[in-house]
N, C-alpha and C positions, 0 to 999 in steps of 0.2 A: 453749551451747558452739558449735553451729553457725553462731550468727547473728556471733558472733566472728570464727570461719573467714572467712564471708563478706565482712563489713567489713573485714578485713587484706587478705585478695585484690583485694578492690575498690580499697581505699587505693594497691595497688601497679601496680595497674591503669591508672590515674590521673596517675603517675606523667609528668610531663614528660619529656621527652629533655632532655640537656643543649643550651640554648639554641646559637643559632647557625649558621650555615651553611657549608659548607665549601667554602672555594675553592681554584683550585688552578692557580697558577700556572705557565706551563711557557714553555718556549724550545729551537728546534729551527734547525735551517739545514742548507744545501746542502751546507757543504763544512766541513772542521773547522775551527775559529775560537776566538781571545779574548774573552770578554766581561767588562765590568765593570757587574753585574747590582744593582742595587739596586731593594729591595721590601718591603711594608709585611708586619711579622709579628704584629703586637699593633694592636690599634684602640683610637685614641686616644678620650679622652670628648667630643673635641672640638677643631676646629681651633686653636683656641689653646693646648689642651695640647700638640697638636704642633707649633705652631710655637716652643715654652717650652724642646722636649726631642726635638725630633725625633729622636734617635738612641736613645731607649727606644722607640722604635715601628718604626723602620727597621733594615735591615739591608743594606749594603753590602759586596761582594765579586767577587773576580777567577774567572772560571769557563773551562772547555772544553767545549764542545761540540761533537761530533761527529754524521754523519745517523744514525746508530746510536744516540746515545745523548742523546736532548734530557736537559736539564736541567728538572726541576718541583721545586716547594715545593709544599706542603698546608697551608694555617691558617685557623683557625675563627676566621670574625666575624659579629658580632651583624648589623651593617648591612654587608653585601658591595660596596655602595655606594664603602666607602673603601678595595679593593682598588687596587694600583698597585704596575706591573713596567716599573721605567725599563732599556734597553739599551743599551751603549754598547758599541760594536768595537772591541777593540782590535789591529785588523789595520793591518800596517805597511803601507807602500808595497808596490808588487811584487807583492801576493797579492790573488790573484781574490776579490772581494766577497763575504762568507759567505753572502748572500740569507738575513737573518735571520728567524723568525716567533715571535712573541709573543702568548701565548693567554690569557686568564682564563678559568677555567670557574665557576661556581657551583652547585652540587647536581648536579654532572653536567653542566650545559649551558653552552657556549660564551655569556659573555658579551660578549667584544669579541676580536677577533685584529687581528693587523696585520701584515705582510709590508714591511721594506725591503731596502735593500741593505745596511746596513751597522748600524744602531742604531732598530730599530722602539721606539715605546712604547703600552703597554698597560695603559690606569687609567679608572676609573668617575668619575662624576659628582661625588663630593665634591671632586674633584681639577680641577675642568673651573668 
């Protein structure tokens, strides 16, 4: 009965984490602004699956952001490699340049940032 115990213990001991990494995309600026922020939320099996259906893997949308309150998303992928946060301003004429920044982190750590004036973008190597 012991050696039971210990074999289930061990079994669960053993146990995998669920696969993947977590990245986490964010977007912050100087001054409050329109964005139209499109970013990968599912990992494709493969460049031609996304190019088949690219909008089962992407997500496109109208945002605000303020210095108080950047905007992030969080999504788990196997290879964080195919992370990508495209930025677009959608500030009018007449209004001071948002000085936008555009971050990926992965496990915690800053993969790539970028800083423009108006539409930074921020994507990994599958994309390059």
């Amino acid at each position: 009965m012991a050696a039971a115990g210990v074999a289930a213990t061990h079994a669960v001991s053993n146990a995998d984490p669920a696969p993947g990494h977590q990245v986490v995309y964010t977007l912050s600026t100087a001054g409050p602004a329109d964005f139209t922020v499109t970013y990968l939320t599912a990992q494709p099996p493969s460049k031609d699956a996304f190019n088949a259906n690219s909008d089962s893997f992407m997500k496109r949308e109208t945002i605000t952001v303020t210095p108080d309150a950047p905007w992030t998303f969080p999504v788990t992928l196997a290879d964080p490699q195919w992370a990508f946060l495209q930025v677009a301003s959608t500030t009018h004429g007449g209004q001071a340049a948002p000085n936008a920044h555009c971050q990926v982190s992965i496990d915690g750590q800053v993969a790539i940032a970028q800083d423009a004036p108006y539409s930074p973008q921020c994507y990994l190597s599958k994309w390059q």
